[in-house]
GUPAMAR-851777 format. One record per residue (C-alpha): x, y, z; residue number from 1; residue in three letters. Coordinates in pm, 1 decimal, padded with zeros to 6 digits. Each point is the difference from the previous one (the first is absolute). Layout:
BEGIN
+----------+----------+----------+-----+-----+
|       px |       py |       pz |   k |   r |
+----------+----------+----------+-----+-----+
|        X |        Y |        Z | NUM | ALA |
...
+----------+----------+----------+-----+-----+
This chain:
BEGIN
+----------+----------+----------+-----+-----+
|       px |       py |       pz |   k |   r |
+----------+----------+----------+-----+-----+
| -05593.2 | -05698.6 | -08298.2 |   1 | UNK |
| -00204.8 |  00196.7 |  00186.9 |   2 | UNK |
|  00177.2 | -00053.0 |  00360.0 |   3 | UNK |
|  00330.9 |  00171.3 | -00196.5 |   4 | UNK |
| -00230.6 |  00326.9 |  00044.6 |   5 | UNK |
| -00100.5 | -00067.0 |  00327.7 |   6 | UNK |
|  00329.4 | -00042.6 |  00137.4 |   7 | UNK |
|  00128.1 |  00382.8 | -00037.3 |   8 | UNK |
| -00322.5 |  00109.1 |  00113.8 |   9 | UNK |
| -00012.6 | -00219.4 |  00302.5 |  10 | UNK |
|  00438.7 |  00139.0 |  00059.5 |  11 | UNK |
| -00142.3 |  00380.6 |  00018.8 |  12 | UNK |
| -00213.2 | -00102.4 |  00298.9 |  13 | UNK |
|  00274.7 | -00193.2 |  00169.7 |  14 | UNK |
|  00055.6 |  00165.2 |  00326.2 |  15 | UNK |
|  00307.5 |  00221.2 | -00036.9 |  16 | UNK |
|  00197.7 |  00297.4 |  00186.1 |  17 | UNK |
| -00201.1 |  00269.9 | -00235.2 |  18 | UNK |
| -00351.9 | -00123.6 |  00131.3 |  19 | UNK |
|  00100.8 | -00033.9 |  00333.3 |  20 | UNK |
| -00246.7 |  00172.5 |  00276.4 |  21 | UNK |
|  00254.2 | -00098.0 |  00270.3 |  22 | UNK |
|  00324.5 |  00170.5 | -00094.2 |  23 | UNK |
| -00259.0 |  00280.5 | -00049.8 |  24 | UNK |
| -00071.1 |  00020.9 |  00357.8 |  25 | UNK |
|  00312.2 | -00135.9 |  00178.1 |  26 | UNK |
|  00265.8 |  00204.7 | -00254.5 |  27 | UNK |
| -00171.9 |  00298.6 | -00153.8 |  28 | UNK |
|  00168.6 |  00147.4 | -00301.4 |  29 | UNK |
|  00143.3 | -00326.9 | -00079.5 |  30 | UNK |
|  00179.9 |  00049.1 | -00351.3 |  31 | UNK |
| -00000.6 | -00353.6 | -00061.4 |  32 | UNK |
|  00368.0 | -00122.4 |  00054.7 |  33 | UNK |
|  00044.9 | -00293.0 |  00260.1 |  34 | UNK |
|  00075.7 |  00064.9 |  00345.8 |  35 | UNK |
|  00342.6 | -00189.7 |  00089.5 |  36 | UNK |
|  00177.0 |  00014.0 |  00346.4 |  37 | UNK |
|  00169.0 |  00356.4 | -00065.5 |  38 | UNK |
| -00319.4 |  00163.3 | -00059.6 |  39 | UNK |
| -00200.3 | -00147.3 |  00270.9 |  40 | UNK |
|  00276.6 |  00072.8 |  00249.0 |  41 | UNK |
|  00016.9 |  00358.3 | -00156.2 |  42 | UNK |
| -00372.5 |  00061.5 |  00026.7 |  43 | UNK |
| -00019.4 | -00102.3 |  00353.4 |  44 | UNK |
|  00295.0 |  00185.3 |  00099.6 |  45 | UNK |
| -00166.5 |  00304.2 | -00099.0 |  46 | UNK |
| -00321.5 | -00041.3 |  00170.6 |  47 | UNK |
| -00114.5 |  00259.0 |  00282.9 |  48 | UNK |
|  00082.0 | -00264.2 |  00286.6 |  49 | UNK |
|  00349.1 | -00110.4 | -00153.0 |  50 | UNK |
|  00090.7 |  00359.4 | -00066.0 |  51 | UNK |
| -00072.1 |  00098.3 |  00349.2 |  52 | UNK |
|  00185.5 | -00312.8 |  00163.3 |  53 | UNK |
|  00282.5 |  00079.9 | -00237.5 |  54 | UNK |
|  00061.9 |  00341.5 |  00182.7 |  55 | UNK |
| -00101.3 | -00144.4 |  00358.6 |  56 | UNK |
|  00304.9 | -00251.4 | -00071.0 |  57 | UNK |
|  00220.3 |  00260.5 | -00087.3 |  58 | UNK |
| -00085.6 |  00225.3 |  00291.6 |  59 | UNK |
|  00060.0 | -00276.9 |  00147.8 |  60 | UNK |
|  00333.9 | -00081.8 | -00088.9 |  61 | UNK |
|  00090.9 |  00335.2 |  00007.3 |  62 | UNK |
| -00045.6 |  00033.7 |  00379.2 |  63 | UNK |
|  00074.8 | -00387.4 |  00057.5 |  64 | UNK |
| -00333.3 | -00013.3 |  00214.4 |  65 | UNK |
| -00041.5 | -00364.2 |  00087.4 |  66 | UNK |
| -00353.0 |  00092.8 |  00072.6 |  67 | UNK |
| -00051.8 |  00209.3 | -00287.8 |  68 | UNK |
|  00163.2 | -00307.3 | -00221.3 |  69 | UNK |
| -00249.3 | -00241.9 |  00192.9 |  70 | UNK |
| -00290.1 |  00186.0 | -00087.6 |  71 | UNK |
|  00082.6 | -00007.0 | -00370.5 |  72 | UNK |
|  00115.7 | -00384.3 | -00004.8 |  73 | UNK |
| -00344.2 | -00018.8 |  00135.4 |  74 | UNK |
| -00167.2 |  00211.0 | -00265.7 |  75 | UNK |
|  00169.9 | -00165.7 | -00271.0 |  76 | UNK |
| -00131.1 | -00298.2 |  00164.8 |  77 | UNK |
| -00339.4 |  00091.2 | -00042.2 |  78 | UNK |
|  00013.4 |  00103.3 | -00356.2 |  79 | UNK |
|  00131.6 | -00319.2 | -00151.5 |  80 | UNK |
| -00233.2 | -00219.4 |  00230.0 |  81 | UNK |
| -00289.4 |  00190.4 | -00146.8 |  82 | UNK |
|  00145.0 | -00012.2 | -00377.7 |  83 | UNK |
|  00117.3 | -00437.9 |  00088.4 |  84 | UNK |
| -00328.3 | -00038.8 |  00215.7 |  85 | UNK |
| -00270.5 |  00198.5 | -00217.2 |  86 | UNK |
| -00326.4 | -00182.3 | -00006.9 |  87 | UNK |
| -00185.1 |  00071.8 | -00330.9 |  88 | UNK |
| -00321.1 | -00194.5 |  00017.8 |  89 | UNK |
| -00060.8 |  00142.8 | -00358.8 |  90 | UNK |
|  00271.0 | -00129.9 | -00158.9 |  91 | UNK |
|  00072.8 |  00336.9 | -00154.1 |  92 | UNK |
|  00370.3 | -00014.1 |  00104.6 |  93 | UNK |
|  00061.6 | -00370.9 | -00189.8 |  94 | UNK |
| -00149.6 |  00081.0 | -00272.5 |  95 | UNK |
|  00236.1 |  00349.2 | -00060.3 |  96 | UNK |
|  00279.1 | -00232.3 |  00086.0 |  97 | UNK |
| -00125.9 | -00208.3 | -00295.9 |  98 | UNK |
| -00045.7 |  00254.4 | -00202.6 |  99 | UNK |
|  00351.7 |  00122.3 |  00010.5 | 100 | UNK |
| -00059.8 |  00383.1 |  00199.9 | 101 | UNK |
|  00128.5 | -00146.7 |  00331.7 | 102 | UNK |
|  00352.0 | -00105.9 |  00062.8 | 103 | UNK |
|  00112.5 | -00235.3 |  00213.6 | 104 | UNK |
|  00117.6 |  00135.5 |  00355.8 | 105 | UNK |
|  00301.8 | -00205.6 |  00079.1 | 106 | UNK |
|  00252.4 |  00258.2 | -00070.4 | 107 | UNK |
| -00179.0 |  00266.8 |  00200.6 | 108 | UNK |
| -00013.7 | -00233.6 |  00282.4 | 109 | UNK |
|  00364.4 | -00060.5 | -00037.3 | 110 | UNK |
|  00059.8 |  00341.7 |  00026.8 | 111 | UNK |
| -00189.0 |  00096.8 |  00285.4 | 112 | UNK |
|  00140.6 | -00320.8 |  00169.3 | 113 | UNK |
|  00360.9 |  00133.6 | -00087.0 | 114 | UNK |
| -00134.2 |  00320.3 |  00185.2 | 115 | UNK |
| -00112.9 | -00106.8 |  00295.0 | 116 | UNK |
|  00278.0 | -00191.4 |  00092.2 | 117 | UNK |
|  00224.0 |  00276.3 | -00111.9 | 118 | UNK |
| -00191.4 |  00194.9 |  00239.9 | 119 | UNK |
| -00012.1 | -00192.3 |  00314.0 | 120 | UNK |
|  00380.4 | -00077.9 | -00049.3 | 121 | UNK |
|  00108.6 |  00390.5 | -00045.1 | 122 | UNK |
| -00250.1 |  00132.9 |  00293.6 | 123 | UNK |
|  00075.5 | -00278.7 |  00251.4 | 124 | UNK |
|  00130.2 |  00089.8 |  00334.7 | 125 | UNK |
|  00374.5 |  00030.8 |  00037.3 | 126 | UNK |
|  00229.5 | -00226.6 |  00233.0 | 127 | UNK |
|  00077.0 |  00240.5 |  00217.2 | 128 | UNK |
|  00210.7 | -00201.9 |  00278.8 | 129 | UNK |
|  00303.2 |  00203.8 |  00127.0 | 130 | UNK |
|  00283.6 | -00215.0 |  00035.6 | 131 | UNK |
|  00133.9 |  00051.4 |  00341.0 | 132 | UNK |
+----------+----------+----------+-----+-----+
């Protein structure tokens, strides 16, 4: 009868999302509510690099700069192959996944794919054959 006593003990030192060190340094302020798609894609959109490659791509497409719309296909580039290609040798990043603080990316990735091809198709060089 004694294991009955045992057993609530041993479920309050279960790892869960409250005692978790690693949504404390990947997501500070974490209230507690899992991370969906949405959320993720939300809080990367509104980090300092997404912000800024937001308003390159507009400028962008504003001015229909095939250069201009290069440089931020490239830049958006970058920032998902370091988000897809991060190398965490501690294992922090896993373990917030886990724990429920960090989203999956998919939707982000969709987005920014949607984006760049948007992009390159609206800032592409025009036929510009005269027909004679």
């Amino acid at each position: 009868m004694r294991a009955l006593g045992i057993l609530p003990a041993l479920t309050l030192l279960w790892p869960s999302s409250a005692l978790a060190a690693a949504c404390d340094t990947e997501r500070p302020g974490w209230d507690g509510t899992p991370a969906n798609t949405i959320s993720e894609a939300l809080f990367l959109a509104s980090s300092l690099p997404a912000a800024v490659l937001i308003v390159a791509t507009a400028l962008a497409l504003r001015f229909r700069s095939k250069w201009g719309g290069l440089a931020v296909v490239s830049g958006w580039s970058i920032l998902i192959s370091l988000r897809v290609f991060d190398t965490d040798p501690t294992g922090i990043r896993q373990m917030a996944t886990i724990e429920g603080c960090i989203g999956s990316p998919t939707l982000f990735i969709g987005l920014v794919t949607a984006i760049c091809i948007g992009t390159i198709l609206y800032t592409a060089p025009m036929d510009r054959r005269t027909n004679d």
